[in-house]
DRENPA-3360 file (N, C-alpha, C; in nm, 2 decimals, always signed):
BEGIN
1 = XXXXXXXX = -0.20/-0.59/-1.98/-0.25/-0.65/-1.86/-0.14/-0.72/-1.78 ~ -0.09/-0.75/-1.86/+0.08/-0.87/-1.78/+0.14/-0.76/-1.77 ~ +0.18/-0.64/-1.85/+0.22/-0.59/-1.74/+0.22/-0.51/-1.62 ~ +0.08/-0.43/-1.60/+0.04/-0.43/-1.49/-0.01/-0.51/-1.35 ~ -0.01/-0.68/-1.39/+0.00/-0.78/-1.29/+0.16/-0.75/-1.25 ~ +0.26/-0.75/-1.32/+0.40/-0.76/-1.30/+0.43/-0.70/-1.21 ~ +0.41/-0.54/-1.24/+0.43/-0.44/-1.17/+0.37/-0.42/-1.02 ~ +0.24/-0.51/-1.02/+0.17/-0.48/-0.88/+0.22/-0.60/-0.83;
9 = XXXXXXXX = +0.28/-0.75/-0.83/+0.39/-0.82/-0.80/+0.53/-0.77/-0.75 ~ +0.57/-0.67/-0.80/+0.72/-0.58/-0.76/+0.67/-0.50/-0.68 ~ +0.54/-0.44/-0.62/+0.50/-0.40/-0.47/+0.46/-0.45/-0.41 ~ +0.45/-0.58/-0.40/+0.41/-0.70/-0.31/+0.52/-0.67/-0.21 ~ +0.47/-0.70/-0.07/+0.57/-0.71/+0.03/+0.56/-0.87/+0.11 ~ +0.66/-0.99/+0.07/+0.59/-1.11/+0.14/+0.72/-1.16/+0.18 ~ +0.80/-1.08/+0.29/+0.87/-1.12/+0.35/+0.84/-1.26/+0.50 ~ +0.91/-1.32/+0.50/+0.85/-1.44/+0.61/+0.85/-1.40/+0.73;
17 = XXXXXXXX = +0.86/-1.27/+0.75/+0.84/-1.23/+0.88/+0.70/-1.16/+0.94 ~ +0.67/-1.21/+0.99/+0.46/-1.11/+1.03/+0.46/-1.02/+1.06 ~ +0.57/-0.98/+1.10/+0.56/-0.83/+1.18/+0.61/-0.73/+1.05 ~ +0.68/-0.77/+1.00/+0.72/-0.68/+0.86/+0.62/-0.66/+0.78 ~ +0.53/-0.77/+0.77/+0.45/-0.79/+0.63/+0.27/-0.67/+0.72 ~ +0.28/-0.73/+0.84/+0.21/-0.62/+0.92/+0.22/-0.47/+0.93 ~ +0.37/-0.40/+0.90/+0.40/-0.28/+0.95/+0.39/-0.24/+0.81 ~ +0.41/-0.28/+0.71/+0.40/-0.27/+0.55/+0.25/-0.27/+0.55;
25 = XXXXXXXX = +0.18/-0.34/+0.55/+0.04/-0.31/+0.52/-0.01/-0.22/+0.62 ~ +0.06/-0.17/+0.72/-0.04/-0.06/+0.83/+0.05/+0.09/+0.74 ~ +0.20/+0.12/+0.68/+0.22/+0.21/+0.65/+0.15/+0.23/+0.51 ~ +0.12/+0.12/+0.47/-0.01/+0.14/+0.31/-0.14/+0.23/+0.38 ~ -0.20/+0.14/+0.45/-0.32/+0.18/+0.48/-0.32/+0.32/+0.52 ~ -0.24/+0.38/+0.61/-0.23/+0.49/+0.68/-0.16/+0.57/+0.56 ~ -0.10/+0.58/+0.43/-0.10/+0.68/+0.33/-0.23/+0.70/+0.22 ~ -0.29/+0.58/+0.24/-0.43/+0.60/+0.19/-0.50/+0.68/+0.25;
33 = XXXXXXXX = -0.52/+0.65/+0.41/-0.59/+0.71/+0.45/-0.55/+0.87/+0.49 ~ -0.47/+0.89/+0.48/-0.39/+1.06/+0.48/-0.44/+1.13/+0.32 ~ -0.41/+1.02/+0.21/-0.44/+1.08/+0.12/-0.62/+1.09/+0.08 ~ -0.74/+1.02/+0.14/-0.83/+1.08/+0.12/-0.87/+1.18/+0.22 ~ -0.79/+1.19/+0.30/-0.84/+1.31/+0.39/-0.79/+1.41/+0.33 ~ -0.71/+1.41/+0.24/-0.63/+1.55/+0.17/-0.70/+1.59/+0.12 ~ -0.78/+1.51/+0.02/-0.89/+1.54/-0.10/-1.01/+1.56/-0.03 ~ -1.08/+1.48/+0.05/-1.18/+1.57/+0.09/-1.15/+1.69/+0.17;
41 = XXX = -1.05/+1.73/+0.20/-1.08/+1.84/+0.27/-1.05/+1.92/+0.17 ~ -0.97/+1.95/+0.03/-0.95/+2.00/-0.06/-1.08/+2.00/-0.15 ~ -1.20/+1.95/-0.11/-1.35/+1.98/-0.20/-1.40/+2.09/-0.19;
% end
């Protein structure tokens, strides 16, 4: 379990800038969401 807290700590993005920590969490979100459109359309 420590090491999978570690590991999801080393993909943490908390740079002090807002707009970085913003464009990081919108290029997350938008590969998520690319990747369930893959799979449902692959049903």
């Amino acid at each position: 379990m420590n090491d999978l807290l570690r590991r999801a700590r080393t993909l943490r993005c908390d740079p002090a800038d807002p707009r970085a920590v913003f464009a990081h969490r919108l290029r997350i979100g938008l590969a998520v969401a690319a990747l369930i459109l893959i799979l449902s359309l692959l049903r």
